[in-house]
Biopython code that builds the backbone (N, CA, C, O; Angstrom):
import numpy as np
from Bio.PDB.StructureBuilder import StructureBuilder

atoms = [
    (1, "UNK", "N", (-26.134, -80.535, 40.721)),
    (1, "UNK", "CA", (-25.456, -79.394, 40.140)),
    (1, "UNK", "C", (-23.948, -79.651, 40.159)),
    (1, "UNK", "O", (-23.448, -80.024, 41.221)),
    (2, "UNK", "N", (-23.199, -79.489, 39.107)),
    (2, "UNK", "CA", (-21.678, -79.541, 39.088)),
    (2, "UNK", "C", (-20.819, -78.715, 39.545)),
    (2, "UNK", "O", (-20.837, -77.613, 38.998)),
    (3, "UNK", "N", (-20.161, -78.851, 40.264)),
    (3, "UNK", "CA", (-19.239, -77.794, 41.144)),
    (3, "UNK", "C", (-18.482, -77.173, 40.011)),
    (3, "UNK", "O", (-18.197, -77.612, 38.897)),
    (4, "UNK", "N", (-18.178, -75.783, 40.727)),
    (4, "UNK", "CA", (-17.424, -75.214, 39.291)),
    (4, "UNK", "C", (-15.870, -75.669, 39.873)),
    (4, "UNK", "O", (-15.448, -76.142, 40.928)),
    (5, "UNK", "N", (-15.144, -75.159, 38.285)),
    (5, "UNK", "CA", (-13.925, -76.066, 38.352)),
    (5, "UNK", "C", (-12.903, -75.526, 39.101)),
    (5, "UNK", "O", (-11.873, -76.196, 39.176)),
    (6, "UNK", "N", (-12.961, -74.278, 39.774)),
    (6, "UNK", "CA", (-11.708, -73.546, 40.884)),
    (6, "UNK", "C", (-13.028, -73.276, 41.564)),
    (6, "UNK", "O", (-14.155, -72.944, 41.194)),
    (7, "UNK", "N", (-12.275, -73.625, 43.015)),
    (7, "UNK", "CA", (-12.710, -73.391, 44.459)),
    (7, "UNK", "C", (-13.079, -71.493, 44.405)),
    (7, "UNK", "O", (-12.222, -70.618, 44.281)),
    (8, "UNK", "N", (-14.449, -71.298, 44.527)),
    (8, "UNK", "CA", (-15.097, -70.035, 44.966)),
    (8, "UNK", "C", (-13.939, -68.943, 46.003)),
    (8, "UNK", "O", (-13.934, -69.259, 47.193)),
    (9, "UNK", "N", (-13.343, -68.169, 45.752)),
    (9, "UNK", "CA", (-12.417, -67.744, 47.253)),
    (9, "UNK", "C", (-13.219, -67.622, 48.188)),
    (9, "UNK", "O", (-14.407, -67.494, 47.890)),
    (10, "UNK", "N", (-12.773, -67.624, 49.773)),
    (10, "UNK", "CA", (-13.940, -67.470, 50.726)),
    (10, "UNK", "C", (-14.935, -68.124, 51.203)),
    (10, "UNK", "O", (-15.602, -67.751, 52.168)),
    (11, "UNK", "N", (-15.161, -69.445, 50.377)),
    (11, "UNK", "CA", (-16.281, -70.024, 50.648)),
    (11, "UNK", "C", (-15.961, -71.218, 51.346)),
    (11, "UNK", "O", (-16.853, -72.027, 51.603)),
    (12, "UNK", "N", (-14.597, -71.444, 51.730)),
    (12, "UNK", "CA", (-13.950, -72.816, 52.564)),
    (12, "UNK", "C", (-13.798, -72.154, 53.664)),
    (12, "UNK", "O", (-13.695, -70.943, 53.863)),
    (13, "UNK", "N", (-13.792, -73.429, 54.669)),
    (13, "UNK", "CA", (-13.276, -73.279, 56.091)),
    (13, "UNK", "C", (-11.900, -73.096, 56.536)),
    (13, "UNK", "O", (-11.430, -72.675, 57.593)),
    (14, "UNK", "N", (-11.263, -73.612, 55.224)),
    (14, "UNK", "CA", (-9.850, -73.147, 55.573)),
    (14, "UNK", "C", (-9.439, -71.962, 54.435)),
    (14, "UNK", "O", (-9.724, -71.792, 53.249)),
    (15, "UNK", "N", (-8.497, -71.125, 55.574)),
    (15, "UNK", "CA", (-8.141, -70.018, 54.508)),
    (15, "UNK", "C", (-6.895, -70.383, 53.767)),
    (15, "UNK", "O", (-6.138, -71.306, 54.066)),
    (16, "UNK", "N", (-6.760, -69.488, 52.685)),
    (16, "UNK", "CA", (-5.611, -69.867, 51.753)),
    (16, "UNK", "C", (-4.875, -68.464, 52.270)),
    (16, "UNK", "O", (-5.257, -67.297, 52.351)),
    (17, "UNK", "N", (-3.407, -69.276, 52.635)),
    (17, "UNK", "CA", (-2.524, -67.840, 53.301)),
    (17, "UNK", "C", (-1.590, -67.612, 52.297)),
    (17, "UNK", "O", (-0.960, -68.641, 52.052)),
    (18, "UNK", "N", (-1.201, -66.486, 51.500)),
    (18, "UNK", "CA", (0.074, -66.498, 51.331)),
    (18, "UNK", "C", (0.716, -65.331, 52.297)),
    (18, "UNK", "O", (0.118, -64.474, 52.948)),
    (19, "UNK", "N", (2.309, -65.608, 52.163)),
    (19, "UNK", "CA", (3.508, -65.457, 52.766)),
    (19, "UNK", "C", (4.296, -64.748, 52.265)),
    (19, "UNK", "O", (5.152, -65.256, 51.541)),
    (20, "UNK", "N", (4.269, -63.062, 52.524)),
    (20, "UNK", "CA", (5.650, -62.121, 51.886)),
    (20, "UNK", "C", (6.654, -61.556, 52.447)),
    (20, "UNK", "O", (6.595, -60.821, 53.433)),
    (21, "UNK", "N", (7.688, -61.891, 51.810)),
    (21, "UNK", "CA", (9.465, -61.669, 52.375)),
    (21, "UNK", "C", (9.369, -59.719, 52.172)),
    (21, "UNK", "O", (9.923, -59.122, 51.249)),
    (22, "UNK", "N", (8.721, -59.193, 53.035)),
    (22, "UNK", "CA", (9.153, -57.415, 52.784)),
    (22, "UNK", "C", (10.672, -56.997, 53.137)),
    (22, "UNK", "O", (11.051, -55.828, 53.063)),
    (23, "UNK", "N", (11.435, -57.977, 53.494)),
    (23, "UNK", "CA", (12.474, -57.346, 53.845)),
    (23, "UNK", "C", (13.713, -57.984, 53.277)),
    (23, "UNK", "O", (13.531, -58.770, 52.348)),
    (24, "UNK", "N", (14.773, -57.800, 53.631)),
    (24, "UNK", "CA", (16.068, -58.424, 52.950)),
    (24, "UNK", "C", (16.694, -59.677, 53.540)),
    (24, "UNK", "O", (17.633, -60.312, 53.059)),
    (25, "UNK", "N", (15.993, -59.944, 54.713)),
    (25, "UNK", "CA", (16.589, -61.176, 55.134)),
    (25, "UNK", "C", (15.936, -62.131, 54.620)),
    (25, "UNK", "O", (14.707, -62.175, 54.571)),
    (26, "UNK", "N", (16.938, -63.240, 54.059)),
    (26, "UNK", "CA", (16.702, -64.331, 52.938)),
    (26, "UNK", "C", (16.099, -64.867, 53.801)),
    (26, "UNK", "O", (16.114, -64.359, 54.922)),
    (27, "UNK", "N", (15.517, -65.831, 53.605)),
    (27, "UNK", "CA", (14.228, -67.220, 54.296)),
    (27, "UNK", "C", (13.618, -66.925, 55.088)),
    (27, "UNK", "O", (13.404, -67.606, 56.092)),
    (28, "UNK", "N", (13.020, -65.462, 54.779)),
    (28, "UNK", "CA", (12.273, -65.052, 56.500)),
    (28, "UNK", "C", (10.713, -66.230, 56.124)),
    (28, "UNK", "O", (10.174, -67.100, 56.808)),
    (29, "UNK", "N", (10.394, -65.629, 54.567)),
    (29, "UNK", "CA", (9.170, -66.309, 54.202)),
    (29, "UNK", "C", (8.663, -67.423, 54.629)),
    (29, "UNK", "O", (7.710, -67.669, 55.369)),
    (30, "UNK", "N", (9.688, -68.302, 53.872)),
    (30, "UNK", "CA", (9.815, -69.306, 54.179)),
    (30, "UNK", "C", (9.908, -70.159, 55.900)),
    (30, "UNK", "O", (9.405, -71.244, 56.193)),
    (31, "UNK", "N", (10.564, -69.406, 56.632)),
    (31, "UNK", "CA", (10.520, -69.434, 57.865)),
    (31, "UNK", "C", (9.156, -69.375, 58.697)),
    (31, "UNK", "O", (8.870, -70.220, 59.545)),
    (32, "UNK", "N", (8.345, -68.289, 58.365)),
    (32, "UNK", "CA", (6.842, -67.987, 58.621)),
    (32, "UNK", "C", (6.001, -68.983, 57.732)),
    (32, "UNK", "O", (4.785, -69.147, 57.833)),
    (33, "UNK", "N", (6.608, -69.444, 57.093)),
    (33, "UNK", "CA", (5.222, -70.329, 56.712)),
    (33, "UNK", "C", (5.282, -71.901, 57.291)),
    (33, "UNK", "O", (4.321, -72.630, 57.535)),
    (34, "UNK", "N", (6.514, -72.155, 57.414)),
    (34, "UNK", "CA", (6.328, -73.398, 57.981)),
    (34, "UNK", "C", (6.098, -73.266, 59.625)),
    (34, "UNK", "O", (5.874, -74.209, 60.384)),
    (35, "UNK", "N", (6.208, -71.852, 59.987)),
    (35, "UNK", "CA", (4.982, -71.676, 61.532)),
    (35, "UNK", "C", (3.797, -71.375, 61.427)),
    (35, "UNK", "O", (3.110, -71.555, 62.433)),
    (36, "UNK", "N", (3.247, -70.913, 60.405)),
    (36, "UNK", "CA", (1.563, -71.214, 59.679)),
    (36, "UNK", "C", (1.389, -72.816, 59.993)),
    (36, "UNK", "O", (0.842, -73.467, 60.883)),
    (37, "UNK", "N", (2.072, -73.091, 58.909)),
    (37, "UNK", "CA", (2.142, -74.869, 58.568)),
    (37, "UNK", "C", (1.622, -75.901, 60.104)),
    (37, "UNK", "O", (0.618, -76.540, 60.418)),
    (38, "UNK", "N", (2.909, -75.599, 60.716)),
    (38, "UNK", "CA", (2.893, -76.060, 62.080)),
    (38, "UNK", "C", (1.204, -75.375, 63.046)),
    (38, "UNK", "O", (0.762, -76.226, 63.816)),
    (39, "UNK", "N", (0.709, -74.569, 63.027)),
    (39, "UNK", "CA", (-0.435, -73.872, 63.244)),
    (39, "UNK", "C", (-1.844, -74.772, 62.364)),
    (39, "UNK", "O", (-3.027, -74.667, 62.685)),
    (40, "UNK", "N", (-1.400, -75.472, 61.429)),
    (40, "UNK", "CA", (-2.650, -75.542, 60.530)),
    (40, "UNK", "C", (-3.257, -74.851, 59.636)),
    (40, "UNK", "O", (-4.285, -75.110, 59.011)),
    (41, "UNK", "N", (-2.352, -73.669, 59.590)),
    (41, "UNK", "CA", (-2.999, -72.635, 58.219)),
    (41, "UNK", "C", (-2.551, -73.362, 56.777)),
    (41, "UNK", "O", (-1.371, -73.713, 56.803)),
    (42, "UNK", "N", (-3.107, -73.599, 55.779)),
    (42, "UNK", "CA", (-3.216, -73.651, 54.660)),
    (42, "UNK", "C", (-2.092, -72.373, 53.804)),
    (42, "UNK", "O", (-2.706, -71.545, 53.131)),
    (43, "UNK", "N", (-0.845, -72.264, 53.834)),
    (43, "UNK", "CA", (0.120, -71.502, 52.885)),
    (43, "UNK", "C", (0.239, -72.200, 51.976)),
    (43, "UNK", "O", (0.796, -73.295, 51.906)),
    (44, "UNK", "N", (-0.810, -71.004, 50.428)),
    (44, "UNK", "CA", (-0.427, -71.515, 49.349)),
    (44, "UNK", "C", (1.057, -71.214, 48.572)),
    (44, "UNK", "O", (1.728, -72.002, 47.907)),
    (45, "UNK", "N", (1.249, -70.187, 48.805)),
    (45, "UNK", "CA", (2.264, -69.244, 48.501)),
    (45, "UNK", "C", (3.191, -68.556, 49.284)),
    (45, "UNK", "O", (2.793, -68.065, 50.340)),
    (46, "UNK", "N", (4.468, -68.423, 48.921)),
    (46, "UNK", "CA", (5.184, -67.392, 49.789)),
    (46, "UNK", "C", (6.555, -67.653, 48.738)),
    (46, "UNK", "O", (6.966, -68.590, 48.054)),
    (47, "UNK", "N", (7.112, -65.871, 49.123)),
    (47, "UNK", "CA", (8.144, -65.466, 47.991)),
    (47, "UNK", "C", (8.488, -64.063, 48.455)),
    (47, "UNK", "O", (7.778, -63.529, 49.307)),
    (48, "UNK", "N", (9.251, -63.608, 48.081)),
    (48, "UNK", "CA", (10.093, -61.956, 48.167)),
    (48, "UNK", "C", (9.177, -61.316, 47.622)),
    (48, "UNK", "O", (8.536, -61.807, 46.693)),
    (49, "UNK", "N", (8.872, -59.746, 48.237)),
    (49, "UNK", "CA", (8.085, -58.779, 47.476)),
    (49, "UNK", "C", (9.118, -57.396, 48.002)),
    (49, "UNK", "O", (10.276, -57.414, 48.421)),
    (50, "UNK", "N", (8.246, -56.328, 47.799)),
    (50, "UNK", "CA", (8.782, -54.837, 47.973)),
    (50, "UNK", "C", (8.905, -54.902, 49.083)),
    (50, "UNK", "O", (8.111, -55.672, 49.623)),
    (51, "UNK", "N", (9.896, -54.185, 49.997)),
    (51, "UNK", "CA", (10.303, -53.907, 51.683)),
    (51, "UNK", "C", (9.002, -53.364, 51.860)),
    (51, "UNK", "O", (8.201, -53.063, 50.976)),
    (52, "UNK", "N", (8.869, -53.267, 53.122)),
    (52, "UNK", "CA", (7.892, -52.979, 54.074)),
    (52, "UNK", "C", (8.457, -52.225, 55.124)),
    (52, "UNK", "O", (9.659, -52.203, 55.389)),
    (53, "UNK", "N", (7.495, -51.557, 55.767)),
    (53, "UNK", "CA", (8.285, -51.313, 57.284)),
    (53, "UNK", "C", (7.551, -52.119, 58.390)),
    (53, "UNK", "O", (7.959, -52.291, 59.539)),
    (54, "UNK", "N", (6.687, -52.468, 57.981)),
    (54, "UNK", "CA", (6.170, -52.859, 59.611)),
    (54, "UNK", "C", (5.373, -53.927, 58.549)),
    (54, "UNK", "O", (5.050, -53.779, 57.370)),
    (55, "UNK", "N", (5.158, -55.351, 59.721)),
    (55, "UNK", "CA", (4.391, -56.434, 59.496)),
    (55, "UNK", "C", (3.170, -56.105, 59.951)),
    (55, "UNK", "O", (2.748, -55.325, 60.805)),
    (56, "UNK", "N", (2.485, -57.210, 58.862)),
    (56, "UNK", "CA", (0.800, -56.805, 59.230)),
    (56, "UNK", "C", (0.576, -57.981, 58.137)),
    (56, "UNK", "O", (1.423, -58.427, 57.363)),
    (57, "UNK", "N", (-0.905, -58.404, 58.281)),
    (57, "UNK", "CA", (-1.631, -59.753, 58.068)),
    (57, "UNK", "C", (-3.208, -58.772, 57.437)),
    (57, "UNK", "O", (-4.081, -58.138, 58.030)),
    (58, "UNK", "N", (-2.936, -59.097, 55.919)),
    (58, "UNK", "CA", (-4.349, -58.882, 55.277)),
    (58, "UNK", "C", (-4.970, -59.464, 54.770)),
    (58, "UNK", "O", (-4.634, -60.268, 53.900)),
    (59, "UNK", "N", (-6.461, -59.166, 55.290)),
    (59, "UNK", "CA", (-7.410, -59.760, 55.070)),
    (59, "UNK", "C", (-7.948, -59.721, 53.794)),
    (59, "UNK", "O", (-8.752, -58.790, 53.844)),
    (60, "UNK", "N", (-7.965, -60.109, 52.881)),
    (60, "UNK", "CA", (-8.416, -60.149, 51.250)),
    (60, "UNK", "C", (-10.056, -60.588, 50.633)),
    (60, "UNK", "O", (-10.827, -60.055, 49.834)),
    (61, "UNK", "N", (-10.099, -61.952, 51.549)),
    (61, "UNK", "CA", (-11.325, -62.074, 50.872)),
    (61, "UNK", "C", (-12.126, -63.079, 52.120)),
    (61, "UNK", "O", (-12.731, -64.151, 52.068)),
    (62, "UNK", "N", (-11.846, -62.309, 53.014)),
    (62, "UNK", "CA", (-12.542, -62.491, 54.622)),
    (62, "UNK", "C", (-12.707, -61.430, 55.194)),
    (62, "UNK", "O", (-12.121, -60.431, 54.778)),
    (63, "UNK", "N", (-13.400, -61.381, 56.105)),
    (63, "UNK", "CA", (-13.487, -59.926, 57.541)),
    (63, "UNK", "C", (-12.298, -59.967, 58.501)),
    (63, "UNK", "O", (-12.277, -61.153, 58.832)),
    (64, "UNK", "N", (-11.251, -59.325, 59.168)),
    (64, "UNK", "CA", (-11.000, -58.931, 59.929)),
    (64, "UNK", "C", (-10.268, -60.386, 60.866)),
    (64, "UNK", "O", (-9.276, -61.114, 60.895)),
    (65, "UNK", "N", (-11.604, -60.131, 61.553)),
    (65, "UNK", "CA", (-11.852, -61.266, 62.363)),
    (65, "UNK", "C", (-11.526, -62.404, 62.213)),
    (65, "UNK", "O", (-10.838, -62.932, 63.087)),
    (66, "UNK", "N", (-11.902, -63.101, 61.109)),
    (66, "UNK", "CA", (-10.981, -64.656, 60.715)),
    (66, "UNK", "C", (-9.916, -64.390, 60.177)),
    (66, "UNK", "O", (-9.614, -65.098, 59.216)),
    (67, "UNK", "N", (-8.745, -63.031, 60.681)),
    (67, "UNK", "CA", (-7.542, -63.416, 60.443)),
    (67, "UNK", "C", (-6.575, -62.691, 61.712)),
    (67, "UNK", "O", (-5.563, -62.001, 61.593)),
    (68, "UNK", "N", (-7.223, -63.084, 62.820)),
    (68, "UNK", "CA", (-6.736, -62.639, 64.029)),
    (68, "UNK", "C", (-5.925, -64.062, 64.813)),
    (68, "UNK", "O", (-5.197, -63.935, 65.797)),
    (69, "UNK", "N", (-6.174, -65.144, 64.267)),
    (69, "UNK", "CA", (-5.172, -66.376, 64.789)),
    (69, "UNK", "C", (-4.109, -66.582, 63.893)),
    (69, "UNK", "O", (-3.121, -67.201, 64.289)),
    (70, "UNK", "N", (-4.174, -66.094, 62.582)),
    (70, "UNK", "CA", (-3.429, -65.930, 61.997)),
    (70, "UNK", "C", (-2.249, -64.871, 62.511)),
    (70, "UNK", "O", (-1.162, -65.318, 62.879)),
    (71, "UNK", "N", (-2.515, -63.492, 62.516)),
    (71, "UNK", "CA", (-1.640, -62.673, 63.553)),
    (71, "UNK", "C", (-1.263, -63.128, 64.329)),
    (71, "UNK", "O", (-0.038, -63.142, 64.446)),
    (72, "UNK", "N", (-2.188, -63.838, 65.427)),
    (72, "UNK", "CA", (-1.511, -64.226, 66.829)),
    (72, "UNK", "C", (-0.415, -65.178, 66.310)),
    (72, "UNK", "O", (0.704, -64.734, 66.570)),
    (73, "UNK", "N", (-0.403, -66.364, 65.648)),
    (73, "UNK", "CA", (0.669, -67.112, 65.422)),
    (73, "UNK", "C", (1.954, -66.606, 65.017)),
    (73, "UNK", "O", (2.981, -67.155, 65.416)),
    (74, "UNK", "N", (1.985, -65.458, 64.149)),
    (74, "UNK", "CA", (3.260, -64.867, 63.830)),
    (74, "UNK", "C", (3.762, -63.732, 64.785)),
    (74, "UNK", "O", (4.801, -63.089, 64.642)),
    (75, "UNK", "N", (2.779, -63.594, 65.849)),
    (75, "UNK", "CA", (3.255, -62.768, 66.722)),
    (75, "UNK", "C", (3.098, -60.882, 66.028)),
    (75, "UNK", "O", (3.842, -59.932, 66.272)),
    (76, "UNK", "N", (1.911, -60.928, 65.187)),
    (76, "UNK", "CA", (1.741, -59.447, 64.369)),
    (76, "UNK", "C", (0.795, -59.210, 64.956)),
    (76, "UNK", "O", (-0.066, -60.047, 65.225)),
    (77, "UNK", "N", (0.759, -57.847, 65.320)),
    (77, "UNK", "CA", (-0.504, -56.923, 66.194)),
    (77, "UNK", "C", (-1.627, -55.921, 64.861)),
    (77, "UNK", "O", (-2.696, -55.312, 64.864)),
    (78, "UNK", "N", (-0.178, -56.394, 63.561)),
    (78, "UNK", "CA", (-1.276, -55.086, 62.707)),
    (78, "UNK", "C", (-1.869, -55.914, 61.408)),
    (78, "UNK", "O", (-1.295, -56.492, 60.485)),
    (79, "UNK", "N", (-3.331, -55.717, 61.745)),
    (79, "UNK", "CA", (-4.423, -56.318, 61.063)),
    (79, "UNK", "C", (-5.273, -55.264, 59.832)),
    (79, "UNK", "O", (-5.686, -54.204, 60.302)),
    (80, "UNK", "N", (-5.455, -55.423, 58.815)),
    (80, "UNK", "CA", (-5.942, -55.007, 58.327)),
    (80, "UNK", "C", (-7.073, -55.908, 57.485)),
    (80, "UNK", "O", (-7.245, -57.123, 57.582)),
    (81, "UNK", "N", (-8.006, -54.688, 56.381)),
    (81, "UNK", "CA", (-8.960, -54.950, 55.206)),
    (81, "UNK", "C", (-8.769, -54.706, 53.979)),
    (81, "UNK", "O", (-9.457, -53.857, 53.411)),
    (82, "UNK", "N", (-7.947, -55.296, 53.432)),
    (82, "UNK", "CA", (-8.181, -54.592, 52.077)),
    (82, "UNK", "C", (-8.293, -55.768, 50.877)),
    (82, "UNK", "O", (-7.504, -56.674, 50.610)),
    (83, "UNK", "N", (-9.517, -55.420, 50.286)),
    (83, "UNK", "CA", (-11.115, -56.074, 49.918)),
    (83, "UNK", "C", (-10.024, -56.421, 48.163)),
    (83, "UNK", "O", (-9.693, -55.397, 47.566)),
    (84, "UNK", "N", (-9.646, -57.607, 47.616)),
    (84, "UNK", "CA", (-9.082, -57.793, 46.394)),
    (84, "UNK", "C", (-9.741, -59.391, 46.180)),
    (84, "UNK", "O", (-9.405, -60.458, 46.694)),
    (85, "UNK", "N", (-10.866, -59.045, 45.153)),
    (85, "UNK", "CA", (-10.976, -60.076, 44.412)),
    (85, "UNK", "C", (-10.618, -60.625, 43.508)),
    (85, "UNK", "O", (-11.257, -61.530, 42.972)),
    (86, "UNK", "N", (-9.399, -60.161, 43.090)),
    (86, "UNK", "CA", (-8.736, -60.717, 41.642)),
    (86, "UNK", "C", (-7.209, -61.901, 42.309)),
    (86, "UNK", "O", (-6.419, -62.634, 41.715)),
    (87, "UNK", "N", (-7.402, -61.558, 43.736)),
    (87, "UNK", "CA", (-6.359, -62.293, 44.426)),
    (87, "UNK", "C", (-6.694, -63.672, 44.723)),
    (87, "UNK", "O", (-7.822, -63.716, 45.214)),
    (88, "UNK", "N", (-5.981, -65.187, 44.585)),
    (88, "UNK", "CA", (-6.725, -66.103, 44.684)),
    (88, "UNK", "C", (-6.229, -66.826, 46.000)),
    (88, "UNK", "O", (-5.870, -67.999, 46.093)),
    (89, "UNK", "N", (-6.274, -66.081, 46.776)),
    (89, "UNK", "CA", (-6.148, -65.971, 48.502)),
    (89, "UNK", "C", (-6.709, -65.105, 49.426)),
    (89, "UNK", "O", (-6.772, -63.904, 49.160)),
    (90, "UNK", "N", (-7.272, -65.699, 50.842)),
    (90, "UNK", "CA", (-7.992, -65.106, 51.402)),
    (90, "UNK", "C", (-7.353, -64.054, 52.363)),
    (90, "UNK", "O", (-7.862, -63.102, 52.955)),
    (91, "UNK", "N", (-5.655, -64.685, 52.316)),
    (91, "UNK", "CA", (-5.098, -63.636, 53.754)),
    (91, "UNK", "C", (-3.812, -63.751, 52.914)),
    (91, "UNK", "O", (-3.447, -64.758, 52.308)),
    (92, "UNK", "N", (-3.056, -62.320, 52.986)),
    (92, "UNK", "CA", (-1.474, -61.686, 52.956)),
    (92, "UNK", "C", (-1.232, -61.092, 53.792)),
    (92, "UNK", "O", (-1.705, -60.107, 54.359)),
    (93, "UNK", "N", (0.388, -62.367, 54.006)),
    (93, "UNK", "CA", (1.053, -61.601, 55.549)),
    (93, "UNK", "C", (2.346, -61.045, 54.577)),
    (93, "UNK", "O", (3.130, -61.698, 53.888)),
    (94, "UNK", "N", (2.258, -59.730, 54.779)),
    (94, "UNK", "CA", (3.440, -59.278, 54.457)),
    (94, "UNK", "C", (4.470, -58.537, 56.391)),
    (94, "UNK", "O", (4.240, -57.802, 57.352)),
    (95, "UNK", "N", (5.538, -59.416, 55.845)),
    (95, "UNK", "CA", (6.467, -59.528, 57.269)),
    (95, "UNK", "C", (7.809, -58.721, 56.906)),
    (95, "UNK", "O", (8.693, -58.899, 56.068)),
    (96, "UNK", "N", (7.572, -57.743, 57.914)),
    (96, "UNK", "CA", (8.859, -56.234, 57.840)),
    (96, "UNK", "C", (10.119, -56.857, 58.488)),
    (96, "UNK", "O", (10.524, -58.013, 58.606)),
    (97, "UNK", "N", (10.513, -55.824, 58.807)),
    (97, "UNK", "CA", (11.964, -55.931, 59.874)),
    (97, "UNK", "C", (11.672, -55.882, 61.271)),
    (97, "UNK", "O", (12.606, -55.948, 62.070)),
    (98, "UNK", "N", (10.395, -55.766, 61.699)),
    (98, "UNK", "CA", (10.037, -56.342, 63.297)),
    (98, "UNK", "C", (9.296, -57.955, 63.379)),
    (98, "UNK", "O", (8.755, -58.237, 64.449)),
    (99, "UNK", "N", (9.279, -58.827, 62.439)),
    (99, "UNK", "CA", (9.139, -59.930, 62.177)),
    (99, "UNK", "C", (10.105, -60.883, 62.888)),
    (99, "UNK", "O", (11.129, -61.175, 62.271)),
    (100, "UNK", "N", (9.905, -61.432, 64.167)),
    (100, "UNK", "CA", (10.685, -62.153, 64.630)),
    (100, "UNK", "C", (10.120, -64.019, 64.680)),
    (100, "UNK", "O", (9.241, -64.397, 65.455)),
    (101, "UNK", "N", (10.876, -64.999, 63.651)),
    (101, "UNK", "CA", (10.150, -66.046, 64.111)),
    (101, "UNK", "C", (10.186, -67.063, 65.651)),
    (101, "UNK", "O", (10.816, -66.971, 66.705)),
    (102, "UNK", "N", (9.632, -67.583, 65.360)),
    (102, "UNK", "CA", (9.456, -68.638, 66.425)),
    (102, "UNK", "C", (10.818, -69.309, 67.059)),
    (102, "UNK", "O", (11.620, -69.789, 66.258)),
    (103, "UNK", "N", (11.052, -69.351, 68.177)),
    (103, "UNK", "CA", (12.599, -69.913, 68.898)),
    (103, "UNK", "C", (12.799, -71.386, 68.118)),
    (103, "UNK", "O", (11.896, -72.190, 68.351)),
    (104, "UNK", "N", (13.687, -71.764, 67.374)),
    (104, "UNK", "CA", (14.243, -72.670, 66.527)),
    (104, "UNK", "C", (13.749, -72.433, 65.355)),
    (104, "UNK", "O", (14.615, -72.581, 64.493)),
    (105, "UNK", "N", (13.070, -72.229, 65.075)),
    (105, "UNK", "CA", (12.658, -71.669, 63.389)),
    (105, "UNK", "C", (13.250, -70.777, 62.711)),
    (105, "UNK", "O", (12.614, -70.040, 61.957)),
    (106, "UNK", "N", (14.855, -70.671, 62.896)),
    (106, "UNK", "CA", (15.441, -69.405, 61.801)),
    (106, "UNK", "C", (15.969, -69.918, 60.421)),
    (106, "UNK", "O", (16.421, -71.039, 60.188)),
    (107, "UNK", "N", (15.799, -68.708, 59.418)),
    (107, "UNK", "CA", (16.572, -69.366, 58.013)),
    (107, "UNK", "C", (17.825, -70.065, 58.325)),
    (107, "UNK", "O", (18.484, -70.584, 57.424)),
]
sb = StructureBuilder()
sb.init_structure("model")
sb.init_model(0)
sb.init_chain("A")
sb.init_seg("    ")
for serial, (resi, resn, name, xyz) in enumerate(atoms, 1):
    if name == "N":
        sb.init_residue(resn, " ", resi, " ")
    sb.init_atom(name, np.array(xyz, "f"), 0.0, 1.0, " ", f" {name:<3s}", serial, name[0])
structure = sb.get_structure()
């Protein structure tokens, strides 16, 4: 049988993360993804979106649960579900103004 020609979402062992700037400080994104990176997460994406107030890591086209090492690495306690199949990623971290990165990792 021939594999179809884009990867199924969800159906790999590794998740596809993207990475959102909710706030005004320039290279936060960017900053968080190369501590994904360093972690082993798979960041396809990351870029500026609408402010936020508070960081949190969603789960898109997984449970919960396989995106709790993801949190732990960025140091985010708020996890959510919200179920989008038109998204071609399994987890969005959108990162507020309590987003602090990793000691040497600043923009």
């Amino acid at each position: 049988m021939a594999e179809p020609a884009y990867p199924i979402p969800g159906q790999s062992e590794t998740l596809r993360v993207e990475v959102l700037n909710g706030t005004n400080r320039t290279g936060l994104a960017r900053v968080a993804t190369r501590q994904l990176r360093e972690h082993g997460f798979d960041v396809v994406y990351f870029g500026q979106r609408a402010t936020v107030a508070r960081s949190q890591v969603v789960a898109r086209q997984v449970d919960a649960a396989h995106v709790r090492a993801i949190a732990s690495a960025l140091g985010i306690d708020s996890i959510s579900v919200q179920r989008d199949t038109m998204r071609r990623v399994d987890v969005s971290v959108w990162l507020g103004p309590d987003f602090r990165p990793a000691p040497g990792l600043h923009p």
